[in-house]
LUMMARSE-867356 format. One record per residue (C-alpha): residue number from 0; z, y, x. Coordinates in nm, 3 decimals, always signed. Each point is the difference from the previous one (the first is absolute). Example, Ala and Ser with C-alpha at 12.3 -4.5 7.8 and 13.67 -1.06 7.14 Angstrom:
% residues 2
NODE  nr      pz      py      px
NODE   0  +0.780  -0.450  +1.230
NODE   1  -0.066  +0.344  +0.137
% end
This chain:
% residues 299
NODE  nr      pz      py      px
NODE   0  +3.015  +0.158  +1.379
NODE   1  +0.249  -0.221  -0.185
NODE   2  -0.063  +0.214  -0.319
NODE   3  -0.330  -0.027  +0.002
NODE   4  +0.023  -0.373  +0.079
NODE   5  +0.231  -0.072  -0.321
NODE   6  -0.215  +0.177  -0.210
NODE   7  -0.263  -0.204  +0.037
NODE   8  +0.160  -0.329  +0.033
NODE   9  +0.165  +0.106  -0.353
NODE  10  -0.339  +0.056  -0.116
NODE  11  -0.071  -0.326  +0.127
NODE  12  +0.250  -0.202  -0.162
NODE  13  -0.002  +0.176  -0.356
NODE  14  -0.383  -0.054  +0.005
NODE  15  -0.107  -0.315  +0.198
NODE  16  -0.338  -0.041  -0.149
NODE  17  -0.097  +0.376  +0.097
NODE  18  -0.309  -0.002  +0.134
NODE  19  -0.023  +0.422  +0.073
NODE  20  +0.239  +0.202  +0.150
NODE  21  -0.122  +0.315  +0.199
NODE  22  +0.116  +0.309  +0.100
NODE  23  -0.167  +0.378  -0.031
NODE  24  +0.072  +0.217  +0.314
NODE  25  +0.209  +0.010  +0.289
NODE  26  +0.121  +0.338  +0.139
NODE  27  -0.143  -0.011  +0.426
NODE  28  +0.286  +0.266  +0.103
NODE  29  +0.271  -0.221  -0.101
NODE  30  -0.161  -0.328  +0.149
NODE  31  -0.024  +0.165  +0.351
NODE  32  +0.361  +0.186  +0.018
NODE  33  +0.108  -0.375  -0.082
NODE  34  -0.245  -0.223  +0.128
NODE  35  +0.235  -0.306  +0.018
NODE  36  +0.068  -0.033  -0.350
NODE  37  -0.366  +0.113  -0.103
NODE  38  -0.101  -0.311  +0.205
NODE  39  +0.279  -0.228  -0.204
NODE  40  -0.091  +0.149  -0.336
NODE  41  -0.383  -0.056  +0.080
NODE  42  +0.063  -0.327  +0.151
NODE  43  +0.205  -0.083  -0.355
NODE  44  -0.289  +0.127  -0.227
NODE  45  -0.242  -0.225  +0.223
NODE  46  +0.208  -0.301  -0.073
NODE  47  +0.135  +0.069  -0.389
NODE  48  -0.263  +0.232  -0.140
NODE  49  -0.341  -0.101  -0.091
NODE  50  -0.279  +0.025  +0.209
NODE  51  -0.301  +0.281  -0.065
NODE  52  +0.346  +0.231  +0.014
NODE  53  -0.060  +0.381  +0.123
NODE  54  +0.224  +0.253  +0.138
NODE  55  -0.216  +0.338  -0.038
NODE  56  +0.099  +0.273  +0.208
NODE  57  -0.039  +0.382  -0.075
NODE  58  -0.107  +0.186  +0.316
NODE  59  -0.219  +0.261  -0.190
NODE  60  -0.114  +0.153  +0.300
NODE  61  -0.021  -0.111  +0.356
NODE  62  -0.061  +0.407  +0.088
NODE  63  +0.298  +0.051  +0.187
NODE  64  -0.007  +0.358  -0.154
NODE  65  -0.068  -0.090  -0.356
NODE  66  +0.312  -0.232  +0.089
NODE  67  +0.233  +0.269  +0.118
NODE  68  -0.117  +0.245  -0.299
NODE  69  +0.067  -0.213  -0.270
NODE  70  +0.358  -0.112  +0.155
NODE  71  -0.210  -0.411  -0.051
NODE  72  +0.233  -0.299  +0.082
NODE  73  -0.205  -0.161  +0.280
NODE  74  -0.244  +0.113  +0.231
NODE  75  -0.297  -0.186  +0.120
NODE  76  +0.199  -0.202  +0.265
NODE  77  +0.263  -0.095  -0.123
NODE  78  -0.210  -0.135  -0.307
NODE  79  -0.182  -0.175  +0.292
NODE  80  +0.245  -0.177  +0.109
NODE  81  +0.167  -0.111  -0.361
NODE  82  -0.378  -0.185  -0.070
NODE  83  +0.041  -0.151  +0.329
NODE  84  +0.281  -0.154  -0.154
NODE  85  -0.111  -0.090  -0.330
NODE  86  -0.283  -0.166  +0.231
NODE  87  +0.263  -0.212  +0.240
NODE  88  +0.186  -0.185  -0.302
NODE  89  -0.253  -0.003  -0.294
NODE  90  -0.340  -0.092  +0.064
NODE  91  +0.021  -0.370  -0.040
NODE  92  -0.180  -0.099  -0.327
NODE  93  +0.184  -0.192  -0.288
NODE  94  +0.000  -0.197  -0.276
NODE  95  -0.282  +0.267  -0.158
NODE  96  -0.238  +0.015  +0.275
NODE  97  +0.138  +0.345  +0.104
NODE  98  +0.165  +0.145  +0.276
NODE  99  +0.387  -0.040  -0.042
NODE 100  +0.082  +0.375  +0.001
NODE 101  -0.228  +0.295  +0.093
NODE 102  +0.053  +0.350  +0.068
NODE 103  -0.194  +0.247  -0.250
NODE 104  -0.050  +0.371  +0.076
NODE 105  -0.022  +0.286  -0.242
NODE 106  -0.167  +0.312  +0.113
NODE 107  +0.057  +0.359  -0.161
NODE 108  -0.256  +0.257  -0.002
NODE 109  +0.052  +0.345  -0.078
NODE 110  +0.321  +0.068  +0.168
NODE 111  +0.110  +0.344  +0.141
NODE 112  -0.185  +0.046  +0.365
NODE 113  -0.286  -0.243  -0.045
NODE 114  -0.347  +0.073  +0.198
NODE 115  -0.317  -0.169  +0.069
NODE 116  +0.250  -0.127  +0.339
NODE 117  +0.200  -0.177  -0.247
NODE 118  -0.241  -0.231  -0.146
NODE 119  -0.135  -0.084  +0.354
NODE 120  +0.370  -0.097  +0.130
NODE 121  +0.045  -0.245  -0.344
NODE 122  -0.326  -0.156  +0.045
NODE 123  +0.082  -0.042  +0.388
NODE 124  +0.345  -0.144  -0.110
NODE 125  -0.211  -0.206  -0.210
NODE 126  -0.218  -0.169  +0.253
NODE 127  +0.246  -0.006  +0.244
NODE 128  +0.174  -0.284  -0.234
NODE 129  -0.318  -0.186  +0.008
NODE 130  -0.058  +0.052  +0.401
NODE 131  +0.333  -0.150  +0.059
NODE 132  -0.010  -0.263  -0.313
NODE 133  +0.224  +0.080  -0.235
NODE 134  -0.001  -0.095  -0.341
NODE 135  -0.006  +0.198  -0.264
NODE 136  +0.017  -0.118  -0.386
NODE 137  -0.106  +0.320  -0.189
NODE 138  -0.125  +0.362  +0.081
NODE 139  +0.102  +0.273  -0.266
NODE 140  -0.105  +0.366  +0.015
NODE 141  +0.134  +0.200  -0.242
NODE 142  -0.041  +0.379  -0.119
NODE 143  +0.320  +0.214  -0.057
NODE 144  -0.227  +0.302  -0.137
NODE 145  -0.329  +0.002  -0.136
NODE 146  -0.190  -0.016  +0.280
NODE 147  -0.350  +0.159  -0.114
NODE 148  +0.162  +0.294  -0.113
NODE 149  +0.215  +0.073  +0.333
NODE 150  -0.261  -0.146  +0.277
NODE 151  -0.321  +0.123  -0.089
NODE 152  +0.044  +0.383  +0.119
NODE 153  +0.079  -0.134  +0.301
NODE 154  -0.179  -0.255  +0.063
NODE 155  +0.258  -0.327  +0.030
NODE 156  -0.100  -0.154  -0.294
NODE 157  -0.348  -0.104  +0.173
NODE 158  +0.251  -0.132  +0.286
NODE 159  +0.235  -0.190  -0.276
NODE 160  -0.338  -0.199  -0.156
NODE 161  -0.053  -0.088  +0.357
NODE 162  +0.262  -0.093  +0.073
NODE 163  +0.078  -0.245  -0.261
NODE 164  -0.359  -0.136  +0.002
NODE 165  +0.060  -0.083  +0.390
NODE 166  +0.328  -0.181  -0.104
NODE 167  -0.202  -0.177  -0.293
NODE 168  -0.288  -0.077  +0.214
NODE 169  +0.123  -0.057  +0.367
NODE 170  +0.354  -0.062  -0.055
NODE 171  +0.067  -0.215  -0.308
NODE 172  -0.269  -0.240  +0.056
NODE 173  +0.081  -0.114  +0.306
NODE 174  +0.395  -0.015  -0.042
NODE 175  -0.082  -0.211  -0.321
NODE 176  -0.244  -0.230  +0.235
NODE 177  +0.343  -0.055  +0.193
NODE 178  +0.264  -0.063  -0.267
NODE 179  -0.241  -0.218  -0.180
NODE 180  -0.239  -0.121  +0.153
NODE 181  -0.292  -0.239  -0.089
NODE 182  +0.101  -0.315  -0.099
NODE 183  +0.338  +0.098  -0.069
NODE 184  +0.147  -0.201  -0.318
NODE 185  +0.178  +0.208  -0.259
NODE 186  +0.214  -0.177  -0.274
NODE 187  +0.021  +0.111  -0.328
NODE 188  -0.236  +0.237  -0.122
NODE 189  -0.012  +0.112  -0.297
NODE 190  -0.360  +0.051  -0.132
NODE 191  +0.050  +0.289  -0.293
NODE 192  -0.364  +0.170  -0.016
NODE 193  -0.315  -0.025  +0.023
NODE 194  -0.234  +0.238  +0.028
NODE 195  -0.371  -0.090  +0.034
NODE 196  -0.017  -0.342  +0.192
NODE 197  +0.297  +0.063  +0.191
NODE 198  +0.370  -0.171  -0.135
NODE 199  +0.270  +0.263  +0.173
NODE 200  +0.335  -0.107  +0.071
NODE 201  +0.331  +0.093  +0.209
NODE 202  +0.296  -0.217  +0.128
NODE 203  +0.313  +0.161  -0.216
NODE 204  +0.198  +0.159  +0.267
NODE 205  +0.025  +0.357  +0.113
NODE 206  -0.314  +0.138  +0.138
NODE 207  -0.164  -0.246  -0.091
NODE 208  -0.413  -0.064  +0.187
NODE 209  -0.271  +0.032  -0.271
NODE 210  -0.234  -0.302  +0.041
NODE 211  -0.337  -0.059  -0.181
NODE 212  -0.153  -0.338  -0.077
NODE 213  -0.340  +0.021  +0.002
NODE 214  -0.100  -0.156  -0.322
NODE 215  +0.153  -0.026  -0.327
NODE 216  +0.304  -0.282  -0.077
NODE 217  +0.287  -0.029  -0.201
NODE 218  +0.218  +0.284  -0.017
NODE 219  +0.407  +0.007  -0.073
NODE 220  +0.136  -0.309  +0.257
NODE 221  +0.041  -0.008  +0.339
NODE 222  -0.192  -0.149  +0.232
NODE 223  -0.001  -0.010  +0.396
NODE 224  -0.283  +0.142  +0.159
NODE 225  -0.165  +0.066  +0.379
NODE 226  -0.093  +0.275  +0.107
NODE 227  -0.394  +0.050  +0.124
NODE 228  -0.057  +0.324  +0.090
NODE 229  +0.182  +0.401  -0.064
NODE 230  -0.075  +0.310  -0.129
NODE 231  +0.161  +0.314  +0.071
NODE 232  +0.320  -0.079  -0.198
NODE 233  -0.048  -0.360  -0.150
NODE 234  -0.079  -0.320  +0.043
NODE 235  -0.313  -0.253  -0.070
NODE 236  +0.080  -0.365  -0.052
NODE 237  -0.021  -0.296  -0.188
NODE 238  +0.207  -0.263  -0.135
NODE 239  +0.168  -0.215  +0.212
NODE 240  -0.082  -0.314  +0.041
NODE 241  -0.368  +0.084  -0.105
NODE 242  -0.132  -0.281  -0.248
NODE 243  -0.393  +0.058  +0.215
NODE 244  -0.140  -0.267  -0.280
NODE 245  +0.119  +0.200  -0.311
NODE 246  +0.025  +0.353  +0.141
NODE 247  -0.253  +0.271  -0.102
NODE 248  -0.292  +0.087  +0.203
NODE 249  +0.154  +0.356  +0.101
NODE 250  +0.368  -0.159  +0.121
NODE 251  -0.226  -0.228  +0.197
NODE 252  -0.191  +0.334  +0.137
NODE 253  +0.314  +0.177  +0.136
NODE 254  +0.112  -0.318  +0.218
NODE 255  -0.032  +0.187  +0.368
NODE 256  -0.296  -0.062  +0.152
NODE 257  -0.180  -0.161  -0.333
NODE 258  -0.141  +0.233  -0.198
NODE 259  -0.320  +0.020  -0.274
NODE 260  -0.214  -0.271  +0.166
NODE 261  +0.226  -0.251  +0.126
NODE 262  +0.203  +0.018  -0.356
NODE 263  -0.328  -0.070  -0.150
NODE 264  -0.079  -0.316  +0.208
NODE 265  +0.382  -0.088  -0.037
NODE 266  -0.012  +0.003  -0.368
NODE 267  -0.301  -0.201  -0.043
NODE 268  +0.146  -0.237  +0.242
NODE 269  +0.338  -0.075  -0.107
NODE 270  +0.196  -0.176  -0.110
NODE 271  +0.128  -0.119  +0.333
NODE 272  +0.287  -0.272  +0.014
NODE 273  +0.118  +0.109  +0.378
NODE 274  -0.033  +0.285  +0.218
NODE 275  -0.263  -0.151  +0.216
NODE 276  -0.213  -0.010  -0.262
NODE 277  +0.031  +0.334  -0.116
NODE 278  -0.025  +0.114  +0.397
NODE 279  -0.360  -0.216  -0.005
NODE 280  -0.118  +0.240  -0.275
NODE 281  +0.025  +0.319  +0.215
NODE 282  -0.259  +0.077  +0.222
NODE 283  +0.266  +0.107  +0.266
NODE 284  +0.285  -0.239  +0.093
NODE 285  +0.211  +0.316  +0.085
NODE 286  -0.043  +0.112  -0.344
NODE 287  +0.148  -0.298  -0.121
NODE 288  +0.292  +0.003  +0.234
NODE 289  +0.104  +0.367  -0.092
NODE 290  -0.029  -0.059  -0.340
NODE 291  +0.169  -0.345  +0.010
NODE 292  +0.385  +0.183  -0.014
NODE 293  -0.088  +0.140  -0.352
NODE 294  -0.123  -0.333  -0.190
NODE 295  +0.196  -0.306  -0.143
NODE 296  -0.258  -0.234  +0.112
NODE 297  +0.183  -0.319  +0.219
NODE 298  -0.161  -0.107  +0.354
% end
């Protein structure tokens, strides 16, 4: 849309040096009654926005009745098809390390008409996205009422916490294993706590991934970092390139496929001056090549 597109080229040219510039939400009912210029407008974001961006839409419900009783602006197919949108222009990563622009999804629960059918149609809608590999940044469920108080007498509370532990557990971790996966490089964190012998950090942005490094460093920069391994919501990684001769023992633990023992006999070993001879100190040449990616060692 040519709006849309001067907009952000104005942004552009009053702030050249910007390194962030996201969005919030996008509204799915609009996007498929005018798919051409939701495709331009998505396709201008891509290109003049930064990357890591989000468009979150609200389908509350994919209940079909909860949808009609609460007069909701989508339904659960035509919020289908917006993602698969989102999906065809944005999921090229950028400068950051991230996916150009995702789709996020916000789920209400609560609403007028909801029964234990109406959890099992979200988390069907749910894995349904993952069946047919769509990408999805961010997964919010939110409560419109308090939700002890009004579910317990009749029993869909119990099949709320179920729900949103099978989104947590089976859901979540698995999209985030596809938007970021291991190995992927993310620029600019920013570590700003620790807590214990973990440094936490985010990429400024909106919605912005949690990731842990497993050991304590400097806090208040940036630093670029790859990732090793997930959790439910967040990341694991370490900094990028990984100095393996001044690193601490744990960073040198969460390399894939290192762990306690190897880190050991890498730390007593090093330094190394090339990545052969850090590969000769592993008991497992395979080791050595999967960890190779993370370390700024020269062949």
């Amino acid at each position: 849309m040519p709006v849309i597109r001067e907009l952000l080229e104005g942004i552009r040219v009053a702030a050249p040096n910007l390194k962030v510039l996201h969005t919030d939400n996008g509204d799915p009912a609009m996007m498929i009654a005018h798919p051409d210029d939701a495709m331009a407008a998505m396709h201008d974001l891509a290109r003049l926005a930064s990357s890591g961006n989000s468009l979150s839409f609200g389908l509350e419900s994919a209940d079909p009745k909860v949808t009609e009783a609460n007069n909701l602006n989508i339904d659960a197919d035509g919020c289908l098809e917006a993602i698969r949108m989102v999906n065809e222009v944005g999921r090229e990563r950028g400068a950051s390390g991230m996916p150009t622009l995702l789709p996020g999804l916000n789920f209400v629960v609560g609403l007028d008409g909801e029964t234990k059918k109406t959890f099992e149609l979200n988390l069907a809608f749910l894995k349904h996205l993952l069946e047919e590999d769509l990408w999805i940044r961010r997964i919010n469920i939110r409560q419109v009422r308090p939700v002890r108080r009004e579910f317990e007498p009749t029993g869909l509370y119990r099949e709320f916490r179920r729900f949103k532990e099978a989104v947590r557990t089976a859901i979540d971790h698995e999209m985030l294993q596809r938007v970021v996966p291991e190995g992927a490089v993310l620029r600019d964190v920013f570590l700003e706590l620790q807590d214990g012998h973990v440094t936490y950090g985010r990429q400024i942005g909106t919605y912005p991934i949690l990731v842990g490094l497993p050991y304590r460093t400097g806090m208040n920069r940036f630093v670029d970092v790859r990732v090793v391994s997930h959790g439910q919501r967040s990341l694991t990684a370490v900094e990028y390139p990984l100095d393996v001769n001044r690193a601490p023992l744990a960073a040198i633990s969460a390399l894939p496929g290192i762990g306690a023992k190897r880190a050991a006999r890498i730390v007593r070993a090093r330094p190394f001056d090339s990545l052969p001879a850090f590969v000769a100190s592993l008991d497992d040449p395979a080791a050595g090549d999967r960890v190779a990616p993370f370390l700024g060692l020269a062949m």
